[in-house]
CHARMM internal coordinates of N, CA and C (Angstrom, degrees):
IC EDIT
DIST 1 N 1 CA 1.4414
DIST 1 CA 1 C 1.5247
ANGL 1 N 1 CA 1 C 108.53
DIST 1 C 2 N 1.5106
ANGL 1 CA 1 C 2 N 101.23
DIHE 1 N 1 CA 1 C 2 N 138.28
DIST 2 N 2 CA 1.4596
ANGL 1 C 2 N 2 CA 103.24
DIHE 1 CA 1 C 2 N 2 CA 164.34
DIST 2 CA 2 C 1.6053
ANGL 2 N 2 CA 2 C 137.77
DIHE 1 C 2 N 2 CA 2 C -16.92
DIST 2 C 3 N 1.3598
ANGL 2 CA 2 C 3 N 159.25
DIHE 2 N 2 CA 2 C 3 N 161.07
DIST 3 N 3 CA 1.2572
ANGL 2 C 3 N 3 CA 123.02
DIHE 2 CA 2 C 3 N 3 CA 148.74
DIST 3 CA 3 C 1.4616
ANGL 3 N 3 CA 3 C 103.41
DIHE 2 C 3 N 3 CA 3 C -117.75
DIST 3 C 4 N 1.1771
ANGL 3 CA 3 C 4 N 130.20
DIHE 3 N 3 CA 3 C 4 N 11.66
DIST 4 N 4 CA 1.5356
ANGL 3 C 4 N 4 CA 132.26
DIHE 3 CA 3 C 4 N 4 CA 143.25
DIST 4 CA 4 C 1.2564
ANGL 4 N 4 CA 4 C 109.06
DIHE 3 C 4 N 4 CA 4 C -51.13
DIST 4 C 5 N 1.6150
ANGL 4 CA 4 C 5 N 109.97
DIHE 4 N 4 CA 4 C 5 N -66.02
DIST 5 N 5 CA 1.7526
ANGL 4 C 5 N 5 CA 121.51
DIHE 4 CA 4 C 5 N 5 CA 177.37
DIST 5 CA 5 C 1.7658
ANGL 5 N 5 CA 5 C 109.92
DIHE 4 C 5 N 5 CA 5 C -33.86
DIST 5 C 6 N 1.3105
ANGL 5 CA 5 C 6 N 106.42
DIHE 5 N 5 CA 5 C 6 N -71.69
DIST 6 N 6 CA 1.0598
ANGL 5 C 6 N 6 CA 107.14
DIHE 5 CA 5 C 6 N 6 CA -165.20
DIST 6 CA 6 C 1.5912
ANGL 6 N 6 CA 6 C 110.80
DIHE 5 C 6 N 6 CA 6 C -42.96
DIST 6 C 7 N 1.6070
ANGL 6 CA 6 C 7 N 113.90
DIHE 6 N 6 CA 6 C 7 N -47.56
DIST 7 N 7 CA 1.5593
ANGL 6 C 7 N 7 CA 136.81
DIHE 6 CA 6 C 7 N 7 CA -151.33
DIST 7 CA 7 C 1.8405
ANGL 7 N 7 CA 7 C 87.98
DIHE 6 C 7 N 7 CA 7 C -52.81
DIST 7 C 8 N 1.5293
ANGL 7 CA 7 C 8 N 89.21
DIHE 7 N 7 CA 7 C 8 N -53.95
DIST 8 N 8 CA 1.8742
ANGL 7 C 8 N 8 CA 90.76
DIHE 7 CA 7 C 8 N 8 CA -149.57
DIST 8 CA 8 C 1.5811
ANGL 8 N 8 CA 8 C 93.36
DIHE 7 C 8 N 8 CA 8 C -88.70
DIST 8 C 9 N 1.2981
ANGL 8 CA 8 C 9 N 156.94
DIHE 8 N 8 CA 8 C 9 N -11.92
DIST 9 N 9 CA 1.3856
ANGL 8 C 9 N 9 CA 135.63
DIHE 8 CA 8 C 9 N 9 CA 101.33
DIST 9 CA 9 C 1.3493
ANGL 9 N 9 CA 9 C 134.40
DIHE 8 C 9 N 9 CA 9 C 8.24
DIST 9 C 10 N 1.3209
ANGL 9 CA 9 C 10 N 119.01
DIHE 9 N 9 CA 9 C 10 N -65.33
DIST 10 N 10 CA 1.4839
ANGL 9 C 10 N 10 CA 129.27
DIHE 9 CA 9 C 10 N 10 CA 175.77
DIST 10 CA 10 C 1.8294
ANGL 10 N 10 CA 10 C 106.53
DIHE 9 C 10 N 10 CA 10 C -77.29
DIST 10 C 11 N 1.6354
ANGL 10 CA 10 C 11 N 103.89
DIHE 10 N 10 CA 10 C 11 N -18.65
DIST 11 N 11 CA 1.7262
ANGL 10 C 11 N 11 CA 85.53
DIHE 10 CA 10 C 11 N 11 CA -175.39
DIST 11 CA 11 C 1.6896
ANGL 11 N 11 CA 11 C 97.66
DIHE 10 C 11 N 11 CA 11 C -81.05
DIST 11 C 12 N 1.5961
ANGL 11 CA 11 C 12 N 101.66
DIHE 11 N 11 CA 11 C 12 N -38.59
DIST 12 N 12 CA 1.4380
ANGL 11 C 12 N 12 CA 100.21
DIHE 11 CA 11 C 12 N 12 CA -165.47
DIST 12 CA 12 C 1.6971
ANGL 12 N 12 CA 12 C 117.04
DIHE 11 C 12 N 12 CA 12 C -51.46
DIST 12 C 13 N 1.8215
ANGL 12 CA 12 C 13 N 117.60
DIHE 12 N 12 CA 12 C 13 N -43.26
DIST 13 N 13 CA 1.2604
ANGL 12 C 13 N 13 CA 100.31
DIHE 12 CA 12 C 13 N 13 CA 174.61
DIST 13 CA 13 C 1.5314
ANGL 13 N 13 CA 13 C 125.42
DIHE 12 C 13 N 13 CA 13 C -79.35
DIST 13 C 14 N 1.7747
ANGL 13 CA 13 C 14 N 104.91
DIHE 13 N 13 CA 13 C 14 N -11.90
DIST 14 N 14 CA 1.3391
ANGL 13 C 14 N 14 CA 72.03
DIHE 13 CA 13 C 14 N 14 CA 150.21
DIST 14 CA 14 C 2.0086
ANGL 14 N 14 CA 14 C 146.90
DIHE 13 C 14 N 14 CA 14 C -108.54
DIST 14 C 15 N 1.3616
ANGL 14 CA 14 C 15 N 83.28
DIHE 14 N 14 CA 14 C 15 N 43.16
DIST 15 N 15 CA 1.5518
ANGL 14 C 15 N 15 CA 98.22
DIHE 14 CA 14 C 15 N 15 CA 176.37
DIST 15 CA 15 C 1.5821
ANGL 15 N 15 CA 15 C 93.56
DIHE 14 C 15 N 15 CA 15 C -105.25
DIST 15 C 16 N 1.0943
ANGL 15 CA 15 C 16 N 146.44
DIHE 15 N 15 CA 15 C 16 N 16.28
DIST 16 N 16 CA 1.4662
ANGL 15 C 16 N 16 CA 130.74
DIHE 15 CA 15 C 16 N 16 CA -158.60
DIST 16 CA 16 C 2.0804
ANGL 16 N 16 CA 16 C 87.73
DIHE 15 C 16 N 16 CA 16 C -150.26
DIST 16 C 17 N 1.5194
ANGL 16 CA 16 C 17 N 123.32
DIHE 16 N 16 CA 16 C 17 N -19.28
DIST 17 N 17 CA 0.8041
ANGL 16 C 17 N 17 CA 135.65
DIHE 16 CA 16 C 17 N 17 CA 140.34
DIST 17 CA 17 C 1.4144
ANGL 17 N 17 CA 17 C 135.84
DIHE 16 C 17 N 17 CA 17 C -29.60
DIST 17 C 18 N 1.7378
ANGL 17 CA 17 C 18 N 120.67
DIHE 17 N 17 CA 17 C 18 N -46.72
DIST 18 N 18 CA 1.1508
ANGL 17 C 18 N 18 CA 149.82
DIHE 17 CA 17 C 18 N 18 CA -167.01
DIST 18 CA 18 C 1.5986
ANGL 18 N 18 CA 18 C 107.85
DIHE 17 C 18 N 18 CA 18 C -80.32
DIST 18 C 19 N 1.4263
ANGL 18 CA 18 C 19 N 125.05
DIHE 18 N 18 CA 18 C 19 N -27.61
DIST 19 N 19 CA 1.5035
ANGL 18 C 19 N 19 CA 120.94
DIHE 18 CA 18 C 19 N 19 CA 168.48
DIST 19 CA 19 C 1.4332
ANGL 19 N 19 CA 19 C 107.27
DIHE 18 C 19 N 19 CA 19 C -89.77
DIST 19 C 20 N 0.9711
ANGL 19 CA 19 C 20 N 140.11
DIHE 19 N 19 CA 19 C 20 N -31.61
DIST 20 N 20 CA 1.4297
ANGL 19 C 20 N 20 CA 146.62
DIHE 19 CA 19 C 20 N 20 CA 163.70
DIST 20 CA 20 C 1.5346
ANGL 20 N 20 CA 20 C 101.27
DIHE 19 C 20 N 20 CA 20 C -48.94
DIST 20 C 21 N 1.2518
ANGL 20 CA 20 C 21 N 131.13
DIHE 20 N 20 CA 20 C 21 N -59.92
DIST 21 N 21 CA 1.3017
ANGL 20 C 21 N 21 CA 129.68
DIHE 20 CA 20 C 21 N 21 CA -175.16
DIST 21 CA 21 C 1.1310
ANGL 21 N 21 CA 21 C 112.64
DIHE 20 C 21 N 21 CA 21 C -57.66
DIST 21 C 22 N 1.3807
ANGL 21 CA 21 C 22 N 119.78
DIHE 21 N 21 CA 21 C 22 N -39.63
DIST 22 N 22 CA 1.8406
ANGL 21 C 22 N 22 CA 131.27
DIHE 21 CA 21 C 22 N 22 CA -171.91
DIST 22 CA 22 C 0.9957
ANGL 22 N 22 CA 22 C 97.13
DIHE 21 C 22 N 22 CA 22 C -85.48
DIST 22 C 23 N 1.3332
ANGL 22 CA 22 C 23 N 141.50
DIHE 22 N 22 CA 22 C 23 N -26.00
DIST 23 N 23 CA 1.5090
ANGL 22 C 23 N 23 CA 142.27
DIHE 22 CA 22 C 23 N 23 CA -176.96
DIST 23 CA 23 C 1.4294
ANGL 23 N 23 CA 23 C 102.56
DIHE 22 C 23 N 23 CA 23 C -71.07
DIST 23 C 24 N 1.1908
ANGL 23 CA 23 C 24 N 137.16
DIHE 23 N 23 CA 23 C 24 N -38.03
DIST 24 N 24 CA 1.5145
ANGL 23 C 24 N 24 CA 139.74
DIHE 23 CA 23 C 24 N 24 CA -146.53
DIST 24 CA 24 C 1.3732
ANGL 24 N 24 CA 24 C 99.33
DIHE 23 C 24 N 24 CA 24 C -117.06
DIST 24 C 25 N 1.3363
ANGL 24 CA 24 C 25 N 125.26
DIHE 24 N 24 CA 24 C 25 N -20.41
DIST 25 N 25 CA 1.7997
ANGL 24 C 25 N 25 CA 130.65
DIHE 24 CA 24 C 25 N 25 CA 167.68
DIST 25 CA 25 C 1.2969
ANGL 25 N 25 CA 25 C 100.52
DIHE 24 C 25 N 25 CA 25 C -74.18
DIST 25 C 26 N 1.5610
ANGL 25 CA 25 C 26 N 122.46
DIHE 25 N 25 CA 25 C 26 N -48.81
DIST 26 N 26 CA 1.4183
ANGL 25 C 26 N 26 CA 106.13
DIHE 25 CA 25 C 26 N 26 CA -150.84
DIST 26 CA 26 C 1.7771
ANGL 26 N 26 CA 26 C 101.78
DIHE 25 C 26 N 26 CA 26 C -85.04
DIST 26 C 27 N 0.9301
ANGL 26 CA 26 C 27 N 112.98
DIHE 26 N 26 CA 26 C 27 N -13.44
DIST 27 N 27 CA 1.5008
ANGL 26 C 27 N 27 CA 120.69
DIHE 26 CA 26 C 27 N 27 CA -177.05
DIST 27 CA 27 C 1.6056
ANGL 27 N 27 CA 27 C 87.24
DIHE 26 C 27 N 27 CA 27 C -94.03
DIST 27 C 28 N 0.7134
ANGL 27 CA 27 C 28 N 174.81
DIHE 27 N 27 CA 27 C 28 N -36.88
DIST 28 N 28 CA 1.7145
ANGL 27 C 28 N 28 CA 159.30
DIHE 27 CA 27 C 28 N 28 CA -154.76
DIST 28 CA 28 C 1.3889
ANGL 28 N 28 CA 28 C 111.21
DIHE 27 C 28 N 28 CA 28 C 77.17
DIST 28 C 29 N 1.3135
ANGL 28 CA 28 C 29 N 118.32
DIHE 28 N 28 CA 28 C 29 N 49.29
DIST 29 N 29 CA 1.6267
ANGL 28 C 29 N 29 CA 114.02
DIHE 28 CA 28 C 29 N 29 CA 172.44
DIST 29 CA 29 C 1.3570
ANGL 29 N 29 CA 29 C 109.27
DIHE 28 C 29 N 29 CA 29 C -145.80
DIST 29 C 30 N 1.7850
ANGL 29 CA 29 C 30 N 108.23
DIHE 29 N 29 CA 29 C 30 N -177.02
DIST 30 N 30 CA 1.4758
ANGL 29 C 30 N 30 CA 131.24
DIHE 29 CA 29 C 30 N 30 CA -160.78
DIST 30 CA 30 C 1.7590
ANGL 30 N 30 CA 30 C 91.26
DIHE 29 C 30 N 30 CA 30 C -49.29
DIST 30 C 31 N 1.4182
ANGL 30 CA 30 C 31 N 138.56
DIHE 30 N 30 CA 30 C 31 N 162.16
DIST 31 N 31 CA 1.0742
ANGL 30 C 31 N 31 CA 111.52
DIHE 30 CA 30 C 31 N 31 CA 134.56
DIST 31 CA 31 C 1.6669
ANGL 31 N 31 CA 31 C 109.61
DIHE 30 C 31 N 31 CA 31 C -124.53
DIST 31 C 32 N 1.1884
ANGL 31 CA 31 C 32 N 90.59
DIHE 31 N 31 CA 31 C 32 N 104.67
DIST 32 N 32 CA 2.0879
ANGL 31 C 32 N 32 CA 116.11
DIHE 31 CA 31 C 32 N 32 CA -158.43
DIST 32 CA 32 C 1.7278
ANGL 32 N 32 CA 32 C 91.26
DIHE 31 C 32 N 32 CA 32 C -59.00
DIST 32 C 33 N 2.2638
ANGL 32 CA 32 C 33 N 107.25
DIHE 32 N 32 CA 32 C 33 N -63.41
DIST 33 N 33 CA 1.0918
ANGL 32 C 33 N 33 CA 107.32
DIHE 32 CA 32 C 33 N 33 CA -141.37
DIST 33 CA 33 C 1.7148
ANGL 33 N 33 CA 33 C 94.89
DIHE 32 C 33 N 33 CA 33 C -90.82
DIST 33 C 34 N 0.8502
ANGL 33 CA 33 C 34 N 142.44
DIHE 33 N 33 CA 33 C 34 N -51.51
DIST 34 N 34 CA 1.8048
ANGL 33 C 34 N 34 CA 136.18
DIHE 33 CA 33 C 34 N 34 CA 138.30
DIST 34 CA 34 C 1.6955
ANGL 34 N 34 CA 34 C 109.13
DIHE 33 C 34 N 34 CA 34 C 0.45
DIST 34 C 35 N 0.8252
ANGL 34 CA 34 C 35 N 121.75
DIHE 34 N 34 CA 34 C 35 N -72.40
DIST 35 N 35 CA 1.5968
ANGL 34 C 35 N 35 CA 115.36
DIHE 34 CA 34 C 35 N 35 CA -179.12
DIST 35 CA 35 C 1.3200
ANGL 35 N 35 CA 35 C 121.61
DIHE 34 C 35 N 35 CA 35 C -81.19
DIST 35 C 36 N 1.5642
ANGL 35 CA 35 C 36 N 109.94
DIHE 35 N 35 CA 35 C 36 N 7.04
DIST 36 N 36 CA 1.7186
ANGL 35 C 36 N 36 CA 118.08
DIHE 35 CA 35 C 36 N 36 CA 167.85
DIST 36 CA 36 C 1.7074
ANGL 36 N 36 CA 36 C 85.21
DIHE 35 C 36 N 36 CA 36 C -83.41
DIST 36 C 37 N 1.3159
ANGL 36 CA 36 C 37 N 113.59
DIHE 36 N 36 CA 36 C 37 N -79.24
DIST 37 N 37 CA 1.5037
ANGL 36 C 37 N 37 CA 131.11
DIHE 36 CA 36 C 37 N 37 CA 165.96
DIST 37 CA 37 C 1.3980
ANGL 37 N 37 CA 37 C 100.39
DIHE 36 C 37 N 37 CA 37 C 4.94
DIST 37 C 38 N 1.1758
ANGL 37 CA 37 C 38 N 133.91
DIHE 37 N 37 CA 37 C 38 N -87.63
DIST 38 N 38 CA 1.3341
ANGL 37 C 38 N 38 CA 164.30
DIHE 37 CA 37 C 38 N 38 CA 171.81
DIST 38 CA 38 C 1.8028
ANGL 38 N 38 CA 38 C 100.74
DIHE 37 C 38 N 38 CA 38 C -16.39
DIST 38 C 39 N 1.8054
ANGL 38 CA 38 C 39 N 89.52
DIHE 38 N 38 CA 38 C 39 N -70.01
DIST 39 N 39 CA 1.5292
ANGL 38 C 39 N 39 CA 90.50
DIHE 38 CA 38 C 39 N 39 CA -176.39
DIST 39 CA 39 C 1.8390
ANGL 39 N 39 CA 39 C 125.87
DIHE 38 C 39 N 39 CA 39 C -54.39
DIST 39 C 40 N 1.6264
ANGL 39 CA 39 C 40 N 91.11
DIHE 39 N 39 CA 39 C 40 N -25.58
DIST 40 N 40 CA 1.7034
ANGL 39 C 40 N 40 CA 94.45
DIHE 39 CA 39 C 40 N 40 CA -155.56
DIST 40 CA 40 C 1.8749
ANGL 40 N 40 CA 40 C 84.46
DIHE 39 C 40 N 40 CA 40 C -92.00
DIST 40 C 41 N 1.1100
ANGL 40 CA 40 C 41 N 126.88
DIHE 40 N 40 CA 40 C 41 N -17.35
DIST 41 N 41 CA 1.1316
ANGL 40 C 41 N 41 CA 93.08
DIHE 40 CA 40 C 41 N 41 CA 176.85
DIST 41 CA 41 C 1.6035
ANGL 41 N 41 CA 41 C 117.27
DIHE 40 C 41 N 41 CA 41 C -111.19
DIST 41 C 42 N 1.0506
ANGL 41 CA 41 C 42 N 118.86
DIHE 41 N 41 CA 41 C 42 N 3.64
DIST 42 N 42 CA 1.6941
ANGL 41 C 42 N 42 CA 130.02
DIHE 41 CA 41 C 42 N 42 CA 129.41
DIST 42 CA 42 C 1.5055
ANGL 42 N 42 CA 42 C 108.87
DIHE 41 C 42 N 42 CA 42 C -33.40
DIST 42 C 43 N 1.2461
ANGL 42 CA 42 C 43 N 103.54
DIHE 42 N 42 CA 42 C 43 N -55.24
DIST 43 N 43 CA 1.8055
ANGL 42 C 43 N 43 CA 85.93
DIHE 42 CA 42 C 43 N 43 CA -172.89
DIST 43 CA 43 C 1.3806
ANGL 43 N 43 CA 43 C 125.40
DIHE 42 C 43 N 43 CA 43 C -96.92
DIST 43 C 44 N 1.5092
ANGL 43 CA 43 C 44 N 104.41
DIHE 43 N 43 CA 43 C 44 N -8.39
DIST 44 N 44 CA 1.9991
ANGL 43 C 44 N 44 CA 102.41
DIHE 43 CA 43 C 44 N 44 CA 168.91
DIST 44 CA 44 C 1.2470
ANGL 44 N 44 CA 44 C 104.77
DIHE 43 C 44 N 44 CA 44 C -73.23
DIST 44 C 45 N 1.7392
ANGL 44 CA 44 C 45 N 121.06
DIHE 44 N 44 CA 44 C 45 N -31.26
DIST 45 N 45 CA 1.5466
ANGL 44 C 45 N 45 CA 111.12
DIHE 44 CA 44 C 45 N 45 CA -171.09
DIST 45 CA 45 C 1.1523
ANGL 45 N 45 CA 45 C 90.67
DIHE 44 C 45 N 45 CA 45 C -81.92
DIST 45 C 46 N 1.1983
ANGL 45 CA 45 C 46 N 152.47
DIHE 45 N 45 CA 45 C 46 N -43.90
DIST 46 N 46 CA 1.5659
ANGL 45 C 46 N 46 CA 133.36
DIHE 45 CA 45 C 46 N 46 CA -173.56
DIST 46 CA 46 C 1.7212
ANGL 46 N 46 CA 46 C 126.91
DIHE 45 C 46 N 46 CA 46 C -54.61
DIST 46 C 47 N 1.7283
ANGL 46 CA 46 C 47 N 98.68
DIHE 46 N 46 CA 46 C 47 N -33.99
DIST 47 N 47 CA 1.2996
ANGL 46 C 47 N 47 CA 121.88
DIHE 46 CA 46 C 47 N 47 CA -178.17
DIST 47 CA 47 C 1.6032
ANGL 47 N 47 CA 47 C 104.25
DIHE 46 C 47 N 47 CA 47 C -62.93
DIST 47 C 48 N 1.3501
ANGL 47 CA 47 C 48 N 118.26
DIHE 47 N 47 CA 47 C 48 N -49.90
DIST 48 N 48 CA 1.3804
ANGL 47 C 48 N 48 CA 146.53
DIHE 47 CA 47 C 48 N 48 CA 170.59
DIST 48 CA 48 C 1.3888
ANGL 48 N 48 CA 48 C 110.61
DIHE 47 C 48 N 48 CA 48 C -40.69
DIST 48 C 49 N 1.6648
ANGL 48 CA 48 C 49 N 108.44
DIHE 48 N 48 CA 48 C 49 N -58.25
DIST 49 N 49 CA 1.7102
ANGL 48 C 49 N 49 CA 94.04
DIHE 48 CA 48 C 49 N 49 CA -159.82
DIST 49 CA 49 C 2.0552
ANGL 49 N 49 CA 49 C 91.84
DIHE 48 C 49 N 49 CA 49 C -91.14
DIST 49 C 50 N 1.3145
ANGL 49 CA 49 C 50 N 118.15
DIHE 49 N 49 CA 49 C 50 N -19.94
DIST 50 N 50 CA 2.0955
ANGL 49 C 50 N 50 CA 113.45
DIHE 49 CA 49 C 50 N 50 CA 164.92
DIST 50 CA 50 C 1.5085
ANGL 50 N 50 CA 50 C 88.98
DIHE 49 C 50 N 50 CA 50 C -35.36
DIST 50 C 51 N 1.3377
ANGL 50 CA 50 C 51 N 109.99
DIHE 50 N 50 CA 50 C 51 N -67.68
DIST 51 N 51 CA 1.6387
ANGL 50 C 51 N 51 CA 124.60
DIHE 50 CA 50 C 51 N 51 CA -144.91
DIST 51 CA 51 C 1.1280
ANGL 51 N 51 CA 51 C 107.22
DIHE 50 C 51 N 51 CA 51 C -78.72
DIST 51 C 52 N 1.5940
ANGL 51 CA 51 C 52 N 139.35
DIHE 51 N 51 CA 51 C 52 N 6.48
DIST 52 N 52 CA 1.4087
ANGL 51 C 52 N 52 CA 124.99
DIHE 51 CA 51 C 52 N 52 CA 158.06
DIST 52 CA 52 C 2.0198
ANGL 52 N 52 CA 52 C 99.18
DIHE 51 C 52 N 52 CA 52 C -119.80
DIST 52 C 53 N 1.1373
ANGL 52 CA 52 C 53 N 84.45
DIHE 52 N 52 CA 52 C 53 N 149.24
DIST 53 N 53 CA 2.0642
ANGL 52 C 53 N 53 CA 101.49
DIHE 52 CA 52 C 53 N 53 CA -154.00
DIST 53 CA 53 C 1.7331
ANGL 53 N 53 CA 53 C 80.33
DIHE 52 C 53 N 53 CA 53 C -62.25
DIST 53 C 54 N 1.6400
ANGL 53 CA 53 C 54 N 130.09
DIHE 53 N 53 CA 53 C 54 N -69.00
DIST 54 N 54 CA 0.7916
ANGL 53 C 54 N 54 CA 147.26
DIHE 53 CA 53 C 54 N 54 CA -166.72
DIST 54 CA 54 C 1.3858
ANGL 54 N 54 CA 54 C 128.33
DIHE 53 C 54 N 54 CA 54 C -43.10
DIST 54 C 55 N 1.3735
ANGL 54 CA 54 C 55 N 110.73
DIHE 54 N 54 CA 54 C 55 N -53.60
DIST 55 N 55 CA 1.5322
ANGL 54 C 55 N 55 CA 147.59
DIHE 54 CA 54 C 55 N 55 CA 176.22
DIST 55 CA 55 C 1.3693
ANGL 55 N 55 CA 55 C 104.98
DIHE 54 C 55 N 55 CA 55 C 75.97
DIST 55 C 56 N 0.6251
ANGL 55 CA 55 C 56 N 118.83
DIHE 55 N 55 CA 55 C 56 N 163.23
DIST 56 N 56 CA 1.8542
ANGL 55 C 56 N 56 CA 132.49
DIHE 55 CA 55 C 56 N 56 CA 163.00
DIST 56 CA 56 C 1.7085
ANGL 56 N 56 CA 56 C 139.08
DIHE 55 C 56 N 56 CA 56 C -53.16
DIST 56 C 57 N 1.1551
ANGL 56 CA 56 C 57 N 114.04
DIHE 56 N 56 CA 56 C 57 N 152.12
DIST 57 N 57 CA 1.4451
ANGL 56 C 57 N 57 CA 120.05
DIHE 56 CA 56 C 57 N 57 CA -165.31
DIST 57 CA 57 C 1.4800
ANGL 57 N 57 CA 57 C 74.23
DIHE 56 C 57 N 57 CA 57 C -127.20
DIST 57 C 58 N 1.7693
ANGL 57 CA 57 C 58 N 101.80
DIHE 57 N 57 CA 57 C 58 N 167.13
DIST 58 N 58 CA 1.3499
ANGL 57 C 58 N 58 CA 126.59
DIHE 57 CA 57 C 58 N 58 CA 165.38
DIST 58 CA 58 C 1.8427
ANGL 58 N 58 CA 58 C 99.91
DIHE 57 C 58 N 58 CA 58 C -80.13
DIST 58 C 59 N 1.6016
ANGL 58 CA 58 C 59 N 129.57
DIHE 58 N 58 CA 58 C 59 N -13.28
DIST 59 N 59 CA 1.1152
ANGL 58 C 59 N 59 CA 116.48
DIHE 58 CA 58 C 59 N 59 CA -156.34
DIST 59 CA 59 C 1.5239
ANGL 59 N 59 CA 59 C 94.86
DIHE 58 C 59 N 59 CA 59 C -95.28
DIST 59 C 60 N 1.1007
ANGL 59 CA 59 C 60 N 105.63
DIHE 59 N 59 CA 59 C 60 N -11.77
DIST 60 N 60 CA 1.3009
ANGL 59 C 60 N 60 CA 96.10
DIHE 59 CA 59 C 60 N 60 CA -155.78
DIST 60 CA 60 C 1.9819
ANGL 60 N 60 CA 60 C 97.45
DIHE 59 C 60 N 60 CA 60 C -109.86
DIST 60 C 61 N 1.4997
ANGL 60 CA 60 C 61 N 105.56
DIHE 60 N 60 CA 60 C 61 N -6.64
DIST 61 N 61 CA 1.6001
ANGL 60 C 61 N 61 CA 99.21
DIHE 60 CA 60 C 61 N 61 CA 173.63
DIST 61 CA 61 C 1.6100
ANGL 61 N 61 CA 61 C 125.51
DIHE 60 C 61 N 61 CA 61 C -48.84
DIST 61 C 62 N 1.2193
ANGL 61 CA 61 C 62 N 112.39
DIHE 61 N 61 CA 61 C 62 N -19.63
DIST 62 N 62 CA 1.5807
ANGL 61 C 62 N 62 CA 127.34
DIHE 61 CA 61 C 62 N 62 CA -169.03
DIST 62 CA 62 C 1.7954
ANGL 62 N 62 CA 62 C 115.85
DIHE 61 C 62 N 62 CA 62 C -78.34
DIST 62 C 63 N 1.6275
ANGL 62 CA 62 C 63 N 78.99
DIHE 62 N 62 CA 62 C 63 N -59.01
DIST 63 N 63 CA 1.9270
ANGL 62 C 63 N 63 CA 85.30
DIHE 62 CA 62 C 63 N 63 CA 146.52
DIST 63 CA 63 C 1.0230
ANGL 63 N 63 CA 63 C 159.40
DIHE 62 C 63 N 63 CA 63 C -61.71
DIST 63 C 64 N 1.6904
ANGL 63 CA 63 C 64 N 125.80
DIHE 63 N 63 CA 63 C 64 N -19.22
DIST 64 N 64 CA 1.0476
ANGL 63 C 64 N 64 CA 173.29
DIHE 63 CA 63 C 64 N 64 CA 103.85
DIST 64 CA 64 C 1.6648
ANGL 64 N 64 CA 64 C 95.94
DIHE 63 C 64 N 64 CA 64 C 3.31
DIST 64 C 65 N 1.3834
ANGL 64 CA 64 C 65 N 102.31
DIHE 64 N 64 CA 64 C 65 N -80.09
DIST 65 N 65 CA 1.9121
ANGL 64 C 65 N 65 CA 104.24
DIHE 64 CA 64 C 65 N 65 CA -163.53
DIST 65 CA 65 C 1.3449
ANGL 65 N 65 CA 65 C 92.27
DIHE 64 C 65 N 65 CA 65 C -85.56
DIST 65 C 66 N 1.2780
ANGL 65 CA 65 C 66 N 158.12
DIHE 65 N 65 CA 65 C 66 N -65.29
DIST 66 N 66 CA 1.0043
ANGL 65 C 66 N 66 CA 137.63
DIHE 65 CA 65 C 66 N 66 CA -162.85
DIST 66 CA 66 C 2.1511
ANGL 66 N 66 CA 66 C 116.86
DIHE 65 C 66 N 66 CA 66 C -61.83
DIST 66 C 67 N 0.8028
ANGL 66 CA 66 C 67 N 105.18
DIHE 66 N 66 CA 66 C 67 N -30.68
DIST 67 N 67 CA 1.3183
ANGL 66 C 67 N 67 CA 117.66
DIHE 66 CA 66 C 67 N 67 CA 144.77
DIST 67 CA 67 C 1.8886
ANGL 67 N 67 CA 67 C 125.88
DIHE 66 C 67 N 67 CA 67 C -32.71
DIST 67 C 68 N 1.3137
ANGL 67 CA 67 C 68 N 98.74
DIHE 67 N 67 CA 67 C 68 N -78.98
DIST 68 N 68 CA 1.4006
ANGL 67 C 68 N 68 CA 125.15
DIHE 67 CA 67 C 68 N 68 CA 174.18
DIST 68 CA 68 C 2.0005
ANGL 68 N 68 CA 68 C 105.50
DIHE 67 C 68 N 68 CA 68 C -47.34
DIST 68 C 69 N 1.3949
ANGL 68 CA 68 C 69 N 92.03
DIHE 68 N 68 CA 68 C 69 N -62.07
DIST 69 N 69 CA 1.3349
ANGL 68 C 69 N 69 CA 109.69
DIHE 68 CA 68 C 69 N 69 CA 161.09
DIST 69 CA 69 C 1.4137
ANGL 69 N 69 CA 69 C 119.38
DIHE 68 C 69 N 69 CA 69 C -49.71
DIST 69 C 70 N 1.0727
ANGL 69 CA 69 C 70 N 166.38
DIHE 69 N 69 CA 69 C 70 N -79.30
DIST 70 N 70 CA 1.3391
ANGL 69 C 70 N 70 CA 146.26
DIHE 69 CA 69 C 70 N 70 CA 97.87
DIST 70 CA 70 C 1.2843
ANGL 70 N 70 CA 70 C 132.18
DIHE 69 C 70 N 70 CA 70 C 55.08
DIST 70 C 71 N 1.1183
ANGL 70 CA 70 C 71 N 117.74
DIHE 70 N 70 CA 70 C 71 N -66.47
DIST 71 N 71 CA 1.5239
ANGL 70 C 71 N 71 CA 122.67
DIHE 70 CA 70 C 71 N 71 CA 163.91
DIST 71 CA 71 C 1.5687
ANGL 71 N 71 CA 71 C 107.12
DIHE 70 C 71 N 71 CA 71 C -76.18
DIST 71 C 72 N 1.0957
ANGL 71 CA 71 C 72 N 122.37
DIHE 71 N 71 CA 71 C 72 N -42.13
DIST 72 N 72 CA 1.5804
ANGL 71 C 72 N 72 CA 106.56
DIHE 71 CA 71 C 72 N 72 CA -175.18
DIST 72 CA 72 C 1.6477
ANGL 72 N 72 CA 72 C 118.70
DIHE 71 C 72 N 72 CA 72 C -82.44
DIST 72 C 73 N 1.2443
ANGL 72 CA 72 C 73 N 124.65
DIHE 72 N 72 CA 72 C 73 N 17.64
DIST 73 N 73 CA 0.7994
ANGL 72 C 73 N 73 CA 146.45
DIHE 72 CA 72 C 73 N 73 CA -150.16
DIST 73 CA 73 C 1.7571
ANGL 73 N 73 CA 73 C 91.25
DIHE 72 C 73 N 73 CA 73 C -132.83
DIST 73 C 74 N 1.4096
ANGL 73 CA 73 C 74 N 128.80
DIHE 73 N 73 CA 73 C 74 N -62.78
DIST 74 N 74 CA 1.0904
ANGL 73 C 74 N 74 CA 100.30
DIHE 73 CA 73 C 74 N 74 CA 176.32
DIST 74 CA 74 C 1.6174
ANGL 74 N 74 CA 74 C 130.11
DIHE 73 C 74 N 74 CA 74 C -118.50
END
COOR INIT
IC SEED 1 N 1 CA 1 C
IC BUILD
């Protein structure tokens, strides 16, 4: 697999992660499925930046997903 793919994969759940977390604070409970969230995309982006020789810049994250985005798209 890609390791762009994977990267912007692992950012997306954990951007979709972030209401799950606020969901489970503001109510006063565990937040079980938020910090699964959390974990799995902790580890595609980690898997991601082993698996590219170079690794990543913050400048270049934009390019990366819209990129990624891009190809799956056409």
């Amino acid at each position: 697999m890609d390791p762009d793919l994977i990267l912007v994969i692992g950012m997306v759940i954990g951007v979709l992660s972030i209401p799950s977390l606020l969901g489970a604070y503001s109510e006063s409970r565990t937040p079980r499925a938020g910090a699964i969230m959390v974990m799995i995309a902790a580890g595609l982006i980690s898997v991601a930046i082993m698996q590219n020789p170079g690794g990543y810049t913050f400048g270049e994250l934009p390019d990366v997903f819209f990129n990624v985005v891009a190809r799956v798209l056409n």
